[in-house]
Structure formats: C-alpha cells, structure tokens
N, C-alpha and C positions, 0 to 999 in steps of 0.2 A: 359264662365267658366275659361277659360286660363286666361284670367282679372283676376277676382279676385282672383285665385290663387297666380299671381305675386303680387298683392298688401297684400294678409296673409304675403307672404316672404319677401315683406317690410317693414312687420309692425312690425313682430314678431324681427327684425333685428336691427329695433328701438328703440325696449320695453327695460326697465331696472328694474332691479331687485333693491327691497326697502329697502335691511338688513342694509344695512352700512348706511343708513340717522342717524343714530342716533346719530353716534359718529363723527358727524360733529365738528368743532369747533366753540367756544361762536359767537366768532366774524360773521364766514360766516351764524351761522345760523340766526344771527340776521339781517344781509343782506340779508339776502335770507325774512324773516321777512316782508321784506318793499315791495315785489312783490306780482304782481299780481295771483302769482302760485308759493306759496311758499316750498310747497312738490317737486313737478317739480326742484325746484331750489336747496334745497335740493339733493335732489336724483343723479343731475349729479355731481355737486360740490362734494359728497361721491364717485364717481365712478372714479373721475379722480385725477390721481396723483399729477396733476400741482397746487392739493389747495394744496398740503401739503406746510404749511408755510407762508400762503398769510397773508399779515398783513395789506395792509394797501388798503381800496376802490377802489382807481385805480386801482390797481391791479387783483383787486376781479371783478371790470367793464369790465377789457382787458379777463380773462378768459370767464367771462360769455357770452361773445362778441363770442369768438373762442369755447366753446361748441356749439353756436347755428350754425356755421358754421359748423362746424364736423359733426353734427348731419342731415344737408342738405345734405350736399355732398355724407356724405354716405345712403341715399335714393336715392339722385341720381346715385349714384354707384350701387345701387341691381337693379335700372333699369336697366341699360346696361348689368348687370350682370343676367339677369333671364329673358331677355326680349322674350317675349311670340310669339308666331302665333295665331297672332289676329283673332277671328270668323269672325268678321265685320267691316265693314268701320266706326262705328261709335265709335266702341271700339278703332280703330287703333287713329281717330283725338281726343280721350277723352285722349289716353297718350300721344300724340303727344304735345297737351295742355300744359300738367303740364310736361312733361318734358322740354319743351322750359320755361315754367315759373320757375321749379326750377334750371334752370342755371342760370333766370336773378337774382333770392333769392339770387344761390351760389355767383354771381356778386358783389349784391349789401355788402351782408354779408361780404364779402373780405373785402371793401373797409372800412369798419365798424375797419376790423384789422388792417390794411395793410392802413390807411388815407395819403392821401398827404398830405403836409407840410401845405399848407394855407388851407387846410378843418374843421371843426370845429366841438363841440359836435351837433352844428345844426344841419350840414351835416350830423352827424351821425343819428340822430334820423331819418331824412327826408328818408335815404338811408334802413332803418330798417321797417319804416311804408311801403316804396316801397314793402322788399318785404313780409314782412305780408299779403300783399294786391295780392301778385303773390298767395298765397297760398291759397286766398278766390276764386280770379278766376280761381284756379284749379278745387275747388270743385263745384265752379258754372258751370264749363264746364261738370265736368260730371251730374251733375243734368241736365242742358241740352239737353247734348243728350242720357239722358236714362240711362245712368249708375250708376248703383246703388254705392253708395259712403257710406253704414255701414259700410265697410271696411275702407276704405280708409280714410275716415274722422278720423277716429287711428292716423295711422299716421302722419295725416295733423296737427293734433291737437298737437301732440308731437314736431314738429317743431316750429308749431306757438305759443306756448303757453312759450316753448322758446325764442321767438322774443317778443312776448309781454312783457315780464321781462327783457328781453334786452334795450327794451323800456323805463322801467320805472327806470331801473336801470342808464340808460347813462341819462335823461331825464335832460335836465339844466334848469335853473336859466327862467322865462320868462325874455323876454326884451322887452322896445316898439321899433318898428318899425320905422326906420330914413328913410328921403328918399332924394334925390338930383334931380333936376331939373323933379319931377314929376314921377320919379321912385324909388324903394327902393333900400337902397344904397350898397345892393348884385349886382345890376345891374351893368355890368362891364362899362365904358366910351365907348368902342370902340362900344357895344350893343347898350347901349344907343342910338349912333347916328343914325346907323341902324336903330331901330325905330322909330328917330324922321323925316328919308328922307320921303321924297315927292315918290311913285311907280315909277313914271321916274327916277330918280334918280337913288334908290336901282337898278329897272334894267339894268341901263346903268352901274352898279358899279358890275355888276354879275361874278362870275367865269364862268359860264356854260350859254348855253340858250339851252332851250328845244322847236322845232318846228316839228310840224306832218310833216310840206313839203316836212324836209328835209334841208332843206338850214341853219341851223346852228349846233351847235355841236353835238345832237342826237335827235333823233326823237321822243324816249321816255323816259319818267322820270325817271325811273328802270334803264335807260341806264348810266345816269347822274348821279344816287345815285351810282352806280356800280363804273364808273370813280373817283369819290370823293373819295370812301374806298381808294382808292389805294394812296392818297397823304397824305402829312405831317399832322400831326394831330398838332395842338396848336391854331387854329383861325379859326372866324366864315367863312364856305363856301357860299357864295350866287348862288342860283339858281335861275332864272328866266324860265319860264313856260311858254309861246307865247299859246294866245289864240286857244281855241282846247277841245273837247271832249275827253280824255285820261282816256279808259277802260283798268286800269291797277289796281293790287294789289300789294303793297311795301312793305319791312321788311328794315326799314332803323336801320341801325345797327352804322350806322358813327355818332358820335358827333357834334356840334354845327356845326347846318346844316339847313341853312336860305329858304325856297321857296317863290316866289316871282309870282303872277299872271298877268294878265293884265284886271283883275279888277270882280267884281260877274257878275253869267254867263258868264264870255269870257273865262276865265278859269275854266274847270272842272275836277278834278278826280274823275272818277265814279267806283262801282261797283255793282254785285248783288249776293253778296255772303248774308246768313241770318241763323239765328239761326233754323228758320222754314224749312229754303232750307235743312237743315243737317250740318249748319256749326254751331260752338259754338260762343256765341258774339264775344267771344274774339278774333277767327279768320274769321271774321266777317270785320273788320274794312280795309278801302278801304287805309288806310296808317297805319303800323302798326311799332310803334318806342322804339327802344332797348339800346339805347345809353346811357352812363353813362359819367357825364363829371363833374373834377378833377379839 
C-alpha cells in the first residue's frame, strides 16, 4: 500500500494542467505538429516560460530536450522526497529498479543538454533511446515482481512520451555507414587495435590482472573495477581475468573499461541471481554496466 501511495504522489506531481495549450504560438504548435505526442508537446511548451519567444527549431529542439529532463528529475526528486517503509522485499527491489534507472535517464538526458564538443545529433538520439529504454525496464521490473504498475505506468508514460518527441524532434538526417579497416569509423584508432590483438597480447598489455590465488594485483574482479573508479578517466583500461570460477555480481559504473579472459570456460563469471529467485531481470545480470562515455 505504501508503494502505491508514493507512486499517486509522483504522478499527481507530474500531471499538467491543459488550459494554456491553446494559446501556444503558430510556430511551436506546428512543431509540436510533427511529434509523436503532439498534445504532450503542446502542454509543456504552454507551461514553461523559456518558449516565450523561441523562434527558431534549434532552439525549440534545446528546450524540448531540457523539459524532458526537468520532468525526470523531478520524479526522481518525489522519490527521495516521499520515500516510503516498504511492506516487502519485493516492493523495496521494484524501487530500487527504477530509481537506479531513472538516474541513468537523469544521466543520459543531461548529456542530450549539456553535449561534449565532438558528440553529435547521433549521440543525441543514441543517448535518448538509452534512456526511453530505462523507463521500459522500470516498468518490466515491476510487472515482475508483482507489482502492480496502473499507477505507475502514469507516470512512466509522462516522461517517456516526452523522450519519444525528443526522439523524433532531434532525429537527423540518415547517413550510410563508413567503416575503416573492418570497423565503423566511430570506432576510435587506439579501440581499433585493441580488437585487432591476438588474447596474449591484450593481456600482456593489461592495467590490472585478476587471479583467485592471489599472486597478482586482486583476487576479485569487483576488486579491480573498484581500483579503476579511482584513476584518470580519458582512455581505454584493460583488465585481464586469469582463469577461474569468479562467483561475483558487478555494477561497473567506470567507462571505457576493457575485460579480457583466458579464453571460454577458463574464464567465468557466474551467478545465480533470477527473476524466478525474486530478483527482476534487470538485477539479474551477473555484470551489470552504467557508464556513459563522451
């Protein structure tokens, strides 16, 4: 019951009032026109101050970009701000879900605003469909594990149907696809070679080595992702793995971040986490990666 009450106080938190769509102006309304959820588009574009004046698509693409952000965050915010005493364990991993998923949305939505210099309307889209897709496996986790999501799908819907007109709004130009030496040519050089080495190689070329024994730099992989957070971020880290059974679960949160085995079956990472056992897919997964890279 406490569930769904915090999820009414997110929804209702969310909802927007319809009066002012009308006296949109020509231009946004007819941008708003070309979406997928053109009322939706409407309705925030009238409630924020920042269209007053907007004249020209870029611009109207940067706002629509920064509503659907606003709009995440502050879901995210009534979680923290209303958060419940969970009845059960399955109610507690169903928010636990979606609130790790809507921080990687808040994540990716940012970077949608806030782009690095050499990122591109691709990246944008690619970073947008990411978290569209955080927002499905929210409400797949609570179907799940039992949790009813009439509520919630409100919500869910209100964010995402935002991102989808964010979608179609940034959406460029197709291009075909170039590629260099067997890869496409987003592929950086220094990537490239990395996947063209030979396993010997790569793992003679590793930052780190992972051995159960002991005898090289940590004994577990967790150990090894834990030491990488902690250094400079700008280039790929290689890990190497020394053969071994490693009953671990990882949230790799670091960017371009290489594993390297010593070959099928010598290297394993296992676990036995399952949707059936009471966990949701999503935390389910025996390496689970969070990384966004600029």
């Amino acid at each position: 019951m406490a569930f769904h009450q915090l999820l009414t106080l997110v929804l209702i938190s969310g909802l927007v009032s319809l009066s002012l769509s009308d006296n949109i102006p020509p231009n946004i309304k007819a941008w708003c026109g070309q979406t997928p959820y053109p009322q939706h588009c409407e309705d925030y574009m009238a409630h924020d101050s920042r269209s007053s004046g907007l004249k020209s698509h870029s611009d109207f693409k940067k706002l629509a970009m920064q509503i659907t952000l606003d709009q995440a965050i502050q879901a995210k915010s009534n979680n923290r701000l209303h958060e419940p005493k969970f009845s059960n364990g399955r109610e507690k991993a169903a928010w636990a879900d979606c609130t790790e998923l809507y921080q990687s949305t808040i994540a990716r939505l940012n970077l949608t605003v806030n782009p690095c210099a050499k990122c591109t309307d691709y990246d944008a889209q690619t970073w947008l469909s990411t978290a569209l897709t955080n927002l499905e496996t929210c409400r797949t986790s609570l179907m799940e594990l039992g949790i009813s999501d009439n509520i919630f799908s409100l919500v869910s819907n209100n964010v995402s149907n935002l991102t989808i007109n964010a979608l179609a709004i940034n959406k460029p130009p197709p291009k075909e696809q170039t590629y260099h030496d067997g890869f496409p040519t987003w592929v950086s050089l220094s990537d490239r070679k990395l996947l063209q080495m030979q396993r010997a190689s790569l793992a003679w070329k590793a930052d780190l080595v992972v051995a159960q024994d002991g005898s090289r730099n940590f004994k577990t992989v967790s150990e090894a992702i834990n030491e990488v957070a902690k250094w400079k971020p700008g280039r790929r880290y290689v890990l190497h793995v020394k053969a071994g059974i490693y009953q671990e679960y990882m949230q790799v949160y670091t960017p371009n971040l290489m594993f390297v085995g010593d070959g099928i079956g010598k290297t394993v990472i296992t676990g036995s986490m399952s949707a059936g056992g009471g966990a949701s897919t999503y935390k389910s997964a025996t390496i689970g990666e969070f990384s966004l890279i600029c």
